[in-house]
mmCIF file of the N, C-alpha and C atoms, coordinates in Angstrom:
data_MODEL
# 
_entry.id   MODEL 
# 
loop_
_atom_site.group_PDB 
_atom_site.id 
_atom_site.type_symbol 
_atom_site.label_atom_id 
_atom_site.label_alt_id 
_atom_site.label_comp_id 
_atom_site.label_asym_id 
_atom_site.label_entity_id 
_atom_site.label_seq_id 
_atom_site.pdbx_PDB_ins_code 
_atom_site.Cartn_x 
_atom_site.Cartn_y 
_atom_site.Cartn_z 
_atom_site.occupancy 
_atom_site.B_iso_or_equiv 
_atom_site.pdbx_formal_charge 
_atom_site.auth_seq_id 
_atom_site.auth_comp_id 
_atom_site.auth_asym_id 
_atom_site.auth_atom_id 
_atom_site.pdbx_PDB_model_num 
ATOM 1   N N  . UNK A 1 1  ? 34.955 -39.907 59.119 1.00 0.00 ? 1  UNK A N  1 
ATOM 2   C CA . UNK A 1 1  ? 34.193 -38.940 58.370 1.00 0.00 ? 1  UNK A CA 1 
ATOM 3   C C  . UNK A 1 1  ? 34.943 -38.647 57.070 1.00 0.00 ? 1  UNK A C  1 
ATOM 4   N N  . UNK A 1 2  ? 34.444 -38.954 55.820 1.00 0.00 ? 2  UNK A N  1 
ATOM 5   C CA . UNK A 1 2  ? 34.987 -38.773 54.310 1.00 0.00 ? 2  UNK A CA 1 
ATOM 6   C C  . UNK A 1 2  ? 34.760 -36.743 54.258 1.00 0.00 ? 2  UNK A C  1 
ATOM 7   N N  . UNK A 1 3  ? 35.543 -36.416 53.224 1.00 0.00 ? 3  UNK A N  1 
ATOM 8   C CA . UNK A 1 3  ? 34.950 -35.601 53.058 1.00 0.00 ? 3  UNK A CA 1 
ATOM 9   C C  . UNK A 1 3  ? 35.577 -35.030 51.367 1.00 0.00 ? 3  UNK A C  1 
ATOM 10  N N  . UNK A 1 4  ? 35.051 -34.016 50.975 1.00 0.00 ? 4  UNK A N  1 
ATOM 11  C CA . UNK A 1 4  ? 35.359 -33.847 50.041 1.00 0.00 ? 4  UNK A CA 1 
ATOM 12  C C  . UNK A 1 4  ? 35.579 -32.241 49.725 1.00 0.00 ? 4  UNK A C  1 
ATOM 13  N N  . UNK A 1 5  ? 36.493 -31.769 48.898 1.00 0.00 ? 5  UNK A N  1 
ATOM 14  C CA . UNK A 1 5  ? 36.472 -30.167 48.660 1.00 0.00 ? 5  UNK A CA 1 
ATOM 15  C C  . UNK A 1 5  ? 36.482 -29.759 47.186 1.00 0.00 ? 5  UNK A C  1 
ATOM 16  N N  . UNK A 1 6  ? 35.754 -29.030 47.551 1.00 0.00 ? 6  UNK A N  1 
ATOM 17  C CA . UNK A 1 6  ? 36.062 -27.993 45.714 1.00 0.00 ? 6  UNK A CA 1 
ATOM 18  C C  . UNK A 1 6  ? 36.594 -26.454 46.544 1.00 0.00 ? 6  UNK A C  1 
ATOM 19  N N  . UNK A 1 7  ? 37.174 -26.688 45.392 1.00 0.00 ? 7  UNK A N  1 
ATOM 20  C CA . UNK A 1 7  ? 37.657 -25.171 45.367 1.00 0.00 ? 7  UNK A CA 1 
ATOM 21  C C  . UNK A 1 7  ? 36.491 -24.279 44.132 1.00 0.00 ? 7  UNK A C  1 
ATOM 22  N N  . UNK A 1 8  ? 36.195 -22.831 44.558 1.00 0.00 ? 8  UNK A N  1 
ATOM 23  C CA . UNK A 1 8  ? 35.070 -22.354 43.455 1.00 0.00 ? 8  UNK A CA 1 
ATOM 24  C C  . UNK A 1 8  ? 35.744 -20.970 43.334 1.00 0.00 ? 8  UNK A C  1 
ATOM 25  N N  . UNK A 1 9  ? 35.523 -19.922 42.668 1.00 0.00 ? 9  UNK A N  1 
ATOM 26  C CA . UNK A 1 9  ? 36.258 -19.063 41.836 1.00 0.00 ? 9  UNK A CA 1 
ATOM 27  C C  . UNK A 1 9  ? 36.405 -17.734 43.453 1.00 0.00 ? 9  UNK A C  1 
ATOM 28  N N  . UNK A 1 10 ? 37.247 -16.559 42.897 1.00 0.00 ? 10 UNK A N  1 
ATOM 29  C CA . UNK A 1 10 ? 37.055 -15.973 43.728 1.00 0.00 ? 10 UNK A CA 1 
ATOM 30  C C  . UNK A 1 10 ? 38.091 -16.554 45.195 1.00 0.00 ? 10 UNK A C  1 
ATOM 31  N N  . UNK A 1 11 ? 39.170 -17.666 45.076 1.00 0.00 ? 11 UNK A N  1 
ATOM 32  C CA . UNK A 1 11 ? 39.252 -17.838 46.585 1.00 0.00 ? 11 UNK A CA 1 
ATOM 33  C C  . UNK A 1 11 ? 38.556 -18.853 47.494 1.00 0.00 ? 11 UNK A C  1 
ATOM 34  N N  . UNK A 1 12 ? 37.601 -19.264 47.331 1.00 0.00 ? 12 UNK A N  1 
ATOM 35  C CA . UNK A 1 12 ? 36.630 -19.311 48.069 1.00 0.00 ? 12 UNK A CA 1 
ATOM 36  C C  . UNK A 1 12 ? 36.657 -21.270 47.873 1.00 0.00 ? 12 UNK A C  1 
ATOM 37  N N  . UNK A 1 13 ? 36.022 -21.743 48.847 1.00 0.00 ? 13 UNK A N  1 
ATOM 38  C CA . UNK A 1 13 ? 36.099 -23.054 48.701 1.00 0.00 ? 13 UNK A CA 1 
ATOM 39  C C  . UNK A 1 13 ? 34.879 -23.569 49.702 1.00 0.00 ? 13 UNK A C  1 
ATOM 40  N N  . UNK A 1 14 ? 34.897 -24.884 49.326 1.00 0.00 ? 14 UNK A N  1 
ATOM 41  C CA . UNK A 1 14 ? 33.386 -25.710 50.249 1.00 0.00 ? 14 UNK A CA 1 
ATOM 42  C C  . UNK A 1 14 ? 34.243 -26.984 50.926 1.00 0.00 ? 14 UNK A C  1 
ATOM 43  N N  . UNK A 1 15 ? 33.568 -27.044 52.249 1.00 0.00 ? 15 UNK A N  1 
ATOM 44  C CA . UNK A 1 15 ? 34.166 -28.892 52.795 1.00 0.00 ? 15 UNK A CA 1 
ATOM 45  C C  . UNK A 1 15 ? 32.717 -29.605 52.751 1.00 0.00 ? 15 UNK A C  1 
ATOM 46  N N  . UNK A 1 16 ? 32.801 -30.611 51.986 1.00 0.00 ? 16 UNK A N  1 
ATOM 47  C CA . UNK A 1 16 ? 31.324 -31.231 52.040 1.00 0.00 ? 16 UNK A CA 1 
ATOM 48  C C  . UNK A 1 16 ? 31.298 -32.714 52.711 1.00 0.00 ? 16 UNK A C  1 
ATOM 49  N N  . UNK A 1 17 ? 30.777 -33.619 53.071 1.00 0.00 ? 17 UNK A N  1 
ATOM 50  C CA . UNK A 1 17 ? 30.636 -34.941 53.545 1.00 0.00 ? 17 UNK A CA 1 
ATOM 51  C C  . UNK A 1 17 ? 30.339 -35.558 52.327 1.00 0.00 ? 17 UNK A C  1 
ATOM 52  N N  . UNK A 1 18 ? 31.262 -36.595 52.051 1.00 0.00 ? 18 UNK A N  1 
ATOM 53  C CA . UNK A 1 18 ? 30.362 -37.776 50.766 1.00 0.00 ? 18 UNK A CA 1 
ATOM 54  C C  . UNK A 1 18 ? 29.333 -37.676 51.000 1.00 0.00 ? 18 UNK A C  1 
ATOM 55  N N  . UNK A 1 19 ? 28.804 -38.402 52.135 1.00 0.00 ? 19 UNK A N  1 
ATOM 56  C CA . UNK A 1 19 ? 27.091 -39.168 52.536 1.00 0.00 ? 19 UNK A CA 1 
ATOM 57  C C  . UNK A 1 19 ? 26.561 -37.533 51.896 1.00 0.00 ? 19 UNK A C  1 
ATOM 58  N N  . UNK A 1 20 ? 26.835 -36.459 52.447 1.00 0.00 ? 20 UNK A N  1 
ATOM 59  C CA . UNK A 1 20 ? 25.660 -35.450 51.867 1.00 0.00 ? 20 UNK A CA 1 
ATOM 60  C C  . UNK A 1 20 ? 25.955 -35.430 50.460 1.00 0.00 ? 20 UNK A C  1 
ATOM 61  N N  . UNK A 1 21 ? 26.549 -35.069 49.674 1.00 0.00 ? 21 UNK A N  1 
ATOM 62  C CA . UNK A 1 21 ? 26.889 -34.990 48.271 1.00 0.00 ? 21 UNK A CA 1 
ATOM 63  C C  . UNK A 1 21 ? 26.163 -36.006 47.347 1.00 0.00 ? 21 UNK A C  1 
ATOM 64  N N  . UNK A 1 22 ? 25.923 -37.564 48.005 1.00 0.00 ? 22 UNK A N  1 
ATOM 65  C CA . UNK A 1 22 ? 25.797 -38.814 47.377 1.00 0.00 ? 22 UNK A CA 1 
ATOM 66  C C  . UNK A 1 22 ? 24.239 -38.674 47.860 1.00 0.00 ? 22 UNK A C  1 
ATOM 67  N N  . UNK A 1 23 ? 23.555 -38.282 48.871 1.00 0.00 ? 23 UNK A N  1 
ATOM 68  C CA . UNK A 1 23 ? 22.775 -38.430 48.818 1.00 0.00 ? 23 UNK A CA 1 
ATOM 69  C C  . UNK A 1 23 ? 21.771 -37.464 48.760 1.00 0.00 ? 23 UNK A C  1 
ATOM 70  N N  . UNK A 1 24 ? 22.201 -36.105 48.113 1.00 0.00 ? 24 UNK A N  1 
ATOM 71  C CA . UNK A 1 24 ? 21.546 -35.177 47.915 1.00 0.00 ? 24 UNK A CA 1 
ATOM 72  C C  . UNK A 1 24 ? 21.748 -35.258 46.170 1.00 0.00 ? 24 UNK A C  1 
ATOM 73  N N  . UNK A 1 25 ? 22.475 -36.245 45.925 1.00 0.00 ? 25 UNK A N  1 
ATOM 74  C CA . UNK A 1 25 ? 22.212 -37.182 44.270 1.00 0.00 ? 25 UNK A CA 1 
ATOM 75  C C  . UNK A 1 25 ? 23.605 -36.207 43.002 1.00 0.00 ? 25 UNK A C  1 
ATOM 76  N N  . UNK A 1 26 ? 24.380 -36.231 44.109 1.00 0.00 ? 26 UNK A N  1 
ATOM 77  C CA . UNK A 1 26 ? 25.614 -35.809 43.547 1.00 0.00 ? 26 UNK A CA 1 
ATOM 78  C C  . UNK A 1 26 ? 26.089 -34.409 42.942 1.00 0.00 ? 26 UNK A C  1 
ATOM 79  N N  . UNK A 1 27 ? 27.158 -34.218 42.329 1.00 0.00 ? 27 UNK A N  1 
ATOM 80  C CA . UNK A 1 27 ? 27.335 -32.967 41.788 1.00 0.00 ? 27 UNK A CA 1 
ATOM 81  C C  . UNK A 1 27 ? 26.712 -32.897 40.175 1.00 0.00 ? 27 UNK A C  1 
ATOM 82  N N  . UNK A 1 28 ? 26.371 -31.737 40.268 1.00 0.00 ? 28 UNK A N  1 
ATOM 83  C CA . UNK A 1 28 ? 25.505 -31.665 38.796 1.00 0.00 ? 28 UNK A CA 1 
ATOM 84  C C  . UNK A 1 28 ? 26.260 -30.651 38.126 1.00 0.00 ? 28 UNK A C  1 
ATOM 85  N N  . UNK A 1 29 ? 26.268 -31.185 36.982 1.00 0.00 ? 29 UNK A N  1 
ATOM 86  C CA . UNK A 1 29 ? 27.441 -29.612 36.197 1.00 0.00 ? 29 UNK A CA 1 
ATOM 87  C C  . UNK A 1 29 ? 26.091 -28.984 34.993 1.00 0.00 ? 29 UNK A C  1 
ATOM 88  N N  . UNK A 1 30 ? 24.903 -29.468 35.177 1.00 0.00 ? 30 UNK A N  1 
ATOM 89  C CA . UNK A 1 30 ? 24.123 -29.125 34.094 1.00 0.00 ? 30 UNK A CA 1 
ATOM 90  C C  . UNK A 1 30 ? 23.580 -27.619 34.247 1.00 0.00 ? 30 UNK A C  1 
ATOM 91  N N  . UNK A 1 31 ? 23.839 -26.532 35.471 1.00 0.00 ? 31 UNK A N  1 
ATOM 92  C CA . UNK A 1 31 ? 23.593 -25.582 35.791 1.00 0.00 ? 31 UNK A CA 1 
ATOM 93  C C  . UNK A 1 31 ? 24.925 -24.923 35.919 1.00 0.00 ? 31 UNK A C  1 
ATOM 94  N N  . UNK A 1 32 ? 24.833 -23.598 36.173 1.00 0.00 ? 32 UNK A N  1 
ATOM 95  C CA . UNK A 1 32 ? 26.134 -22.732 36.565 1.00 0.00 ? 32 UNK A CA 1 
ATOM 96  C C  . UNK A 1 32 ? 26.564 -22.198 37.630 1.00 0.00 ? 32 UNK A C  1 
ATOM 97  N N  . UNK A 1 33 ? 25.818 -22.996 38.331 1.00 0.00 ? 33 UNK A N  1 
ATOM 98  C CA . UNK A 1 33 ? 25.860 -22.545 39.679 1.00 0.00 ? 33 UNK A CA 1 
ATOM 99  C C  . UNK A 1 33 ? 25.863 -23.801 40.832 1.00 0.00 ? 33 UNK A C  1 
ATOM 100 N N  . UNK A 1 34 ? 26.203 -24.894 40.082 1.00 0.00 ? 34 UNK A N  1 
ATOM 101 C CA . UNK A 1 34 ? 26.658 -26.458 40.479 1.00 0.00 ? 34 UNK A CA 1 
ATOM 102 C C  . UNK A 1 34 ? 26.701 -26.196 42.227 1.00 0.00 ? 34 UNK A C  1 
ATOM 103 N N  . UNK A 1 35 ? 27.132 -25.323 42.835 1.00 0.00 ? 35 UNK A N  1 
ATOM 104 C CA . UNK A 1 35 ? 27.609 -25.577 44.278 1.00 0.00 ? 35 UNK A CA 1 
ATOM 105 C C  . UNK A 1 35 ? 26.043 -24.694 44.796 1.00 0.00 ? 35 UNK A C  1 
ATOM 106 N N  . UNK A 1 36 ? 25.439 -24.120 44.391 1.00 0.00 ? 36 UNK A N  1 
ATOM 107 C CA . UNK A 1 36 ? 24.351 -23.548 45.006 1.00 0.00 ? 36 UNK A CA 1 
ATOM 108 C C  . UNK A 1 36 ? 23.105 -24.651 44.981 1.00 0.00 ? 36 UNK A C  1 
ATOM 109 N N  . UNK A 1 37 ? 23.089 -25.194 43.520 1.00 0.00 ? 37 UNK A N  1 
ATOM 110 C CA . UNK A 1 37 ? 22.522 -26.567 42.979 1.00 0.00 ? 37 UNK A CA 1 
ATOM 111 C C  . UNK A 1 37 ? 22.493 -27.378 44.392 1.00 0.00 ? 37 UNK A C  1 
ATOM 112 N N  . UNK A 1 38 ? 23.674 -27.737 44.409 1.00 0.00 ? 38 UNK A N  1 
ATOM 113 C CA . UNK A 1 38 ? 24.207 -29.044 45.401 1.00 0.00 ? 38 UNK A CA 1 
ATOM 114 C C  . UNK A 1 38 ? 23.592 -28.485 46.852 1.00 0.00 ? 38 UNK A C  1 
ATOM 115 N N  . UNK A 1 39 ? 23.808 -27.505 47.635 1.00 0.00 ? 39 UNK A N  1 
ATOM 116 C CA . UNK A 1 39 ? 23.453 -27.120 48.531 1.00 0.00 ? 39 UNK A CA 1 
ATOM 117 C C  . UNK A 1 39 ? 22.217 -26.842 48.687 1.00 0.00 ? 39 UNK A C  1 
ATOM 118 N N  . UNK A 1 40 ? 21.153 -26.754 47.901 1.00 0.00 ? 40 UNK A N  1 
ATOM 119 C CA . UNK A 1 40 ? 19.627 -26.444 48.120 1.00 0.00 ? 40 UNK A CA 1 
ATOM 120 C C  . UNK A 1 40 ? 19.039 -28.196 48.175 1.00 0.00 ? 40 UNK A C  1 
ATOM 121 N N  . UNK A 1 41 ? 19.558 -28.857 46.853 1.00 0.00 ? 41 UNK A N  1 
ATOM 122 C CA . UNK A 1 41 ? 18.950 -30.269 47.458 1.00 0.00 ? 41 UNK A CA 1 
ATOM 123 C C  . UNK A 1 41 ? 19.767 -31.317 48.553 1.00 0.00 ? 41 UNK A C  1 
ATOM 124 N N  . UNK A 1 42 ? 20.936 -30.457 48.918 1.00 0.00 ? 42 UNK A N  1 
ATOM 125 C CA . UNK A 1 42 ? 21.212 -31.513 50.248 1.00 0.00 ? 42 UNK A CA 1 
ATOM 126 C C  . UNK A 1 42 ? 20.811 -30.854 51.230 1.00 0.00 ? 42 UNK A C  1 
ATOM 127 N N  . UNK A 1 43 ? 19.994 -29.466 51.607 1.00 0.00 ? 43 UNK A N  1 
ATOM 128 C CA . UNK A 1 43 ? 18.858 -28.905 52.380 1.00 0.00 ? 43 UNK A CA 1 
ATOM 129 C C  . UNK A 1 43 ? 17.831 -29.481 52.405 1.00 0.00 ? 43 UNK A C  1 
ATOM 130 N N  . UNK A 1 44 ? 17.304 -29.548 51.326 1.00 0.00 ? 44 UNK A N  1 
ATOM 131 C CA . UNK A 1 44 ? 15.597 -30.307 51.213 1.00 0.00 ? 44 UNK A CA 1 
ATOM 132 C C  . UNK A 1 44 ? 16.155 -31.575 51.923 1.00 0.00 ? 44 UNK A C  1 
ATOM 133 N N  . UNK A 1 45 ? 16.969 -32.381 51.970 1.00 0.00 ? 45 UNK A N  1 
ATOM 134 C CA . UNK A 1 45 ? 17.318 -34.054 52.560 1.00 0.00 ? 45 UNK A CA 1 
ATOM 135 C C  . UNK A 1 45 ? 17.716 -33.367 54.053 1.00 0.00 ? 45 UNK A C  1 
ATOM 136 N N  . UNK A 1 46 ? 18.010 -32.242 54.581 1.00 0.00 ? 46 UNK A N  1 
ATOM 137 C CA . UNK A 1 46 ? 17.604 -32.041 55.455 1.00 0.00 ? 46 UNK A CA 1 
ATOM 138 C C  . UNK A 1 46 ? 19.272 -32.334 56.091 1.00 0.00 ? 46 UNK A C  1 
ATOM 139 N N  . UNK A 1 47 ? 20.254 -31.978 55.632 1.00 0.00 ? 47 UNK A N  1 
ATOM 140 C CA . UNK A 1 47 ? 21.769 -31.535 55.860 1.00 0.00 ? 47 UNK A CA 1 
ATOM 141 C C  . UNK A 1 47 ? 21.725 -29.881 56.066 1.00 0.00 ? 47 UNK A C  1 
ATOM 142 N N  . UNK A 1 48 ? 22.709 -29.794 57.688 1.00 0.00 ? 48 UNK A N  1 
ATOM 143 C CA . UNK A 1 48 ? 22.517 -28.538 58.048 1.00 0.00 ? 48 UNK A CA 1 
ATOM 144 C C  . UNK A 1 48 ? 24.417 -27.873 57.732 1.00 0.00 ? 48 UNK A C  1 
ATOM 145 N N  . UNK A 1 49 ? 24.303 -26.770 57.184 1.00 0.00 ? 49 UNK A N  1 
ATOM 146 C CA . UNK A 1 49 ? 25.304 -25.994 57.048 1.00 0.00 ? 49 UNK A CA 1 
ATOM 147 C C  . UNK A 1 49 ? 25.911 -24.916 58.036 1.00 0.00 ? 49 UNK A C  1 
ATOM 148 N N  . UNK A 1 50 ? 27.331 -24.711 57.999 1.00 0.00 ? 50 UNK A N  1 
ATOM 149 C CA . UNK A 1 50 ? 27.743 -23.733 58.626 1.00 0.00 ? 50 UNK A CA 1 
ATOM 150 C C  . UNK A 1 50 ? 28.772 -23.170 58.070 1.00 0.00 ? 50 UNK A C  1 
ATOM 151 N N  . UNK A 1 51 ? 28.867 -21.384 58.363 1.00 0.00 ? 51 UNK A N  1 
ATOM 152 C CA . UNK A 1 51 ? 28.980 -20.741 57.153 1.00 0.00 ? 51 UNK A CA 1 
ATOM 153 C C  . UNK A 1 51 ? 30.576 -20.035 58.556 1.00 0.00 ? 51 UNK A C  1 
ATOM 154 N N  . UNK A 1 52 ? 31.389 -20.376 58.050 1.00 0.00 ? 52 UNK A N  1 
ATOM 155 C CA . UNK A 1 52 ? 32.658 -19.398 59.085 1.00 0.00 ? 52 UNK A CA 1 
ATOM 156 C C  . UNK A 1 52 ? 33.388 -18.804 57.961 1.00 0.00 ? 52 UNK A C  1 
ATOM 157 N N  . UNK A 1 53 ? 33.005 -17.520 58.660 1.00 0.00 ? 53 UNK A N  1 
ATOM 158 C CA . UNK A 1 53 ? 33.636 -16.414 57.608 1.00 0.00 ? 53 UNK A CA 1 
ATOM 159 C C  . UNK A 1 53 ? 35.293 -15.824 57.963 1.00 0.00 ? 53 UNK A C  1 
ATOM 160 N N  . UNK A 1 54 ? 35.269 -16.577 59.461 1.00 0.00 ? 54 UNK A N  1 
ATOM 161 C CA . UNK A 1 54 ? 36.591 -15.635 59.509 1.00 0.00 ? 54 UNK A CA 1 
ATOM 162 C C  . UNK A 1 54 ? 38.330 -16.752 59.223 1.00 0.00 ? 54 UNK A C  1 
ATOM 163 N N  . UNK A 1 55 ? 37.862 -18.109 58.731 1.00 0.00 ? 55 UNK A N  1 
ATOM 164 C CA . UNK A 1 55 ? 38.623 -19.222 58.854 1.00 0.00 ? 55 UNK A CA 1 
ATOM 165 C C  . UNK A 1 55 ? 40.070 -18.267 57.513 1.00 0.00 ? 55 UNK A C  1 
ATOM 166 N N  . UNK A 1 56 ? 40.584 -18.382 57.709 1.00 0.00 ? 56 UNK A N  1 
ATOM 167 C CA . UNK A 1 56 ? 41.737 -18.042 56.822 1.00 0.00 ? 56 UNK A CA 1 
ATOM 168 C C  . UNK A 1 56 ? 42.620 -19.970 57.274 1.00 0.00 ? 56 UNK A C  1 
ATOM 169 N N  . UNK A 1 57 ? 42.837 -20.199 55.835 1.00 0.00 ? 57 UNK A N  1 
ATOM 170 C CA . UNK A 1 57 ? 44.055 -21.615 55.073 1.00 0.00 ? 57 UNK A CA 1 
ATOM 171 C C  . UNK A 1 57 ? 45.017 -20.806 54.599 1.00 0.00 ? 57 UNK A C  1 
ATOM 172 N N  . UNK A 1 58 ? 45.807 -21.148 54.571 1.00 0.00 ? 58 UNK A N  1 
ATOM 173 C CA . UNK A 1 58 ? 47.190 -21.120 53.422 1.00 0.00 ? 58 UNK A CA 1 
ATOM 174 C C  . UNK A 1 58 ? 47.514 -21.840 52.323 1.00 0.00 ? 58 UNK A C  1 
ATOM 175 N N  . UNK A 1 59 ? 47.417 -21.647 51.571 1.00 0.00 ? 59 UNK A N  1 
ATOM 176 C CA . UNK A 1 59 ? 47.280 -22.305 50.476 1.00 0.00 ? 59 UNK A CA 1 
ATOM 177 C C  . UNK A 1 59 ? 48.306 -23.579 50.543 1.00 0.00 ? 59 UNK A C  1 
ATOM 178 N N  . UNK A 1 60 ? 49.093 -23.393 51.180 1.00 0.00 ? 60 UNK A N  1 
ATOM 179 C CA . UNK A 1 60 ? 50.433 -24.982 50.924 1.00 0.00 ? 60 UNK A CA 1 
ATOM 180 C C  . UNK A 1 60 ? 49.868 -25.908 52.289 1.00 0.00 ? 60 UNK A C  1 
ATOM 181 N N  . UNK A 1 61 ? 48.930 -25.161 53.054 1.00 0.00 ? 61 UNK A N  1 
ATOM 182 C CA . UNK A 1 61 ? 48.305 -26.565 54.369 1.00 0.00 ? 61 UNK A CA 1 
ATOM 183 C C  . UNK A 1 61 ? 47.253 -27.248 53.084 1.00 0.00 ? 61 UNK A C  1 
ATOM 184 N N  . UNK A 1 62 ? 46.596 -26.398 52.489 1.00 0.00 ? 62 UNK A N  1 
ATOM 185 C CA . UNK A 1 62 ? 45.109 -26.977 51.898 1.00 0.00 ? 62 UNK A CA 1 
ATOM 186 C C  . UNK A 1 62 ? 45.755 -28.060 50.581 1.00 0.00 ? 62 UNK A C  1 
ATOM 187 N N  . UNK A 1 63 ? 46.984 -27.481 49.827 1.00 0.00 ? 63 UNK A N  1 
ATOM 188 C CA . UNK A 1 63 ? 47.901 -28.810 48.898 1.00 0.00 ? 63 UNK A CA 1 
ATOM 189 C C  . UNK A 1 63 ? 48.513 -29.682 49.677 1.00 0.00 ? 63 UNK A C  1 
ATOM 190 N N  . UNK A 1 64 ? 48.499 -30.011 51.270 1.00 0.00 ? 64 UNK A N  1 
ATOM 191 C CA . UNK A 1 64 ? 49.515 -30.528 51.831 1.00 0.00 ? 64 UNK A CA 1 
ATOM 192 C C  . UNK A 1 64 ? 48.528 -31.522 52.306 1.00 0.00 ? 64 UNK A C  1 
ATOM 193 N N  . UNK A 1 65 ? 46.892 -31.120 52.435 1.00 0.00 ? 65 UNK A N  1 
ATOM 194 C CA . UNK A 1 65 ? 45.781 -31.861 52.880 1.00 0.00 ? 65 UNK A CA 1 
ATOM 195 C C  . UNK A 1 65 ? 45.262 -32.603 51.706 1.00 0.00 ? 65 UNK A C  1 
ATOM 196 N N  . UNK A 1 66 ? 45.501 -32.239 50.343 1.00 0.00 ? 66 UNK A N  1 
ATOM 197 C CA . UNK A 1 66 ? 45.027 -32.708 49.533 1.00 0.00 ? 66 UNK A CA 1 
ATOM 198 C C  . UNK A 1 66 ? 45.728 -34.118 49.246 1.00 0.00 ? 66 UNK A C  1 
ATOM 199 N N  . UNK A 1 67 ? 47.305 -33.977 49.079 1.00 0.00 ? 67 UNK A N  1 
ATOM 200 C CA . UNK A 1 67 ? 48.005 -34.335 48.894 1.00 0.00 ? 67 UNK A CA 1 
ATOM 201 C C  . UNK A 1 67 ? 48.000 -35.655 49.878 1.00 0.00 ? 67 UNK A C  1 
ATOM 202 N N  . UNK A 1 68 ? 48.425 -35.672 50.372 1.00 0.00 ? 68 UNK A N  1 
ATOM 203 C CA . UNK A 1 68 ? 47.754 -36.233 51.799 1.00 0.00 ? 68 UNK A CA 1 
ATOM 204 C C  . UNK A 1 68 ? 46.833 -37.346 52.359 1.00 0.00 ? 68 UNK A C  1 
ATOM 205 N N  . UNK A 1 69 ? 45.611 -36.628 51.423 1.00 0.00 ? 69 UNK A N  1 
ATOM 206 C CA . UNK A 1 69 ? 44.268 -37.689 51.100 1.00 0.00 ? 69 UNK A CA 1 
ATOM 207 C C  . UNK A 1 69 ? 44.685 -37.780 49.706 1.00 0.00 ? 69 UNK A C  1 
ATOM 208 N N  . UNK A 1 70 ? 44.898 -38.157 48.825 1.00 0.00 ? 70 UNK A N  1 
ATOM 209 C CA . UNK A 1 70 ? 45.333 -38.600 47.218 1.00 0.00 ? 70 UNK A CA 1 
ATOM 210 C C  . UNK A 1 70 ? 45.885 -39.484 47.596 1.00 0.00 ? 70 UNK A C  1 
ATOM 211 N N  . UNK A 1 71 ? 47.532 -39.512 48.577 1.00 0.00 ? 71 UNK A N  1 
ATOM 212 C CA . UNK A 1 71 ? 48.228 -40.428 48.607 1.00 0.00 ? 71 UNK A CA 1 
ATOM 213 C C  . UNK A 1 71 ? 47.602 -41.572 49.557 1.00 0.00 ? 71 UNK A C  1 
ATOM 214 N N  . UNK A 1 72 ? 46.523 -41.411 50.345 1.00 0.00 ? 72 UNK A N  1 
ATOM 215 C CA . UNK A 1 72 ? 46.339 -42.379 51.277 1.00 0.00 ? 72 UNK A CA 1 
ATOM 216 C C  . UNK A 1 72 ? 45.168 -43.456 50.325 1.00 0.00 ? 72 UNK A C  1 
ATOM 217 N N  . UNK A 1 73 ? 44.606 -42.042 49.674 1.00 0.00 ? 73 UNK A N  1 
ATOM 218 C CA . UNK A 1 73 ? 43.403 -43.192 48.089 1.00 0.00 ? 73 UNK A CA 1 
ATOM 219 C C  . UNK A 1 73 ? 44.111 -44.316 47.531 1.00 0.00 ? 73 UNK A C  1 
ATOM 220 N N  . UNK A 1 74 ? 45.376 -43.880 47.050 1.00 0.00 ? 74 UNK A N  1 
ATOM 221 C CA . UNK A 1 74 ? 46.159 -44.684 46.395 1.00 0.00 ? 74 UNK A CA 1 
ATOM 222 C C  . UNK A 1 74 ? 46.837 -45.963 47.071 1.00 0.00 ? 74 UNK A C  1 
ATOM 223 N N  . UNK A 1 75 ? 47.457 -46.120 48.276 1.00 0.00 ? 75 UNK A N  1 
ATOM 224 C CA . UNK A 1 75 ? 47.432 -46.701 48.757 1.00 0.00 ? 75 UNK A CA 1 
ATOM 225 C C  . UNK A 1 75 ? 46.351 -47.568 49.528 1.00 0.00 ? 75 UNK A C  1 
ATOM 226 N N  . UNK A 1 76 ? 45.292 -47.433 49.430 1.00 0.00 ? 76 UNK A N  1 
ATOM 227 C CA . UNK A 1 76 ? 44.251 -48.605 50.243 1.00 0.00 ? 76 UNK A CA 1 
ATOM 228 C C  . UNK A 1 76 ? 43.976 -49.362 48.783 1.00 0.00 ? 76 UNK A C  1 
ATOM 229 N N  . UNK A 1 77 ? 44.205 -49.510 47.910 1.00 0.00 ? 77 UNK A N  1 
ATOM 230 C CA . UNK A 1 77 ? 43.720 -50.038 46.751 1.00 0.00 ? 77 UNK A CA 1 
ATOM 231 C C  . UNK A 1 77 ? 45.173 -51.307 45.787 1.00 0.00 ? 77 UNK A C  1 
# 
């Protein structure tokens, strides 16, 4: 399972699946609200969400995950 993250203002962050992202026809920066954008047409394609409010990260696991997947990109290539 690929996945992908943004971080968005406020703290706050999204875990998304490529396949939904790619096939709800990618990220769009032509609005201001790009992650609400993204989430209404990978609804209409019929991708279901779940919303956990009580998950607390630490910020040096979520650079340590990033980090992590960067270095493993780099290496398969």
């Amino acid at each position: 399972m690929l996945i992908q993250i943004w971080t968005f203002g406020a703290g706050t962050a999204g875990v998304w699946r490529i396949s939904a992202v790619n096939e709800a026809g990618g990220w769009k920066d032509r609005t201001t609200v790009e992650d609400m954008d993204l989430a209404v047409r990978a609804s209409l394609k019929g991708w279901k969400f779940v919303y956990v409010g009580d998950l607390k990260v630490s910020f040096s696991v979520l650079m340590t995950f990033i980090k992590n997947i960067t270095n493993e990109k780099s290496t398969k290539f």
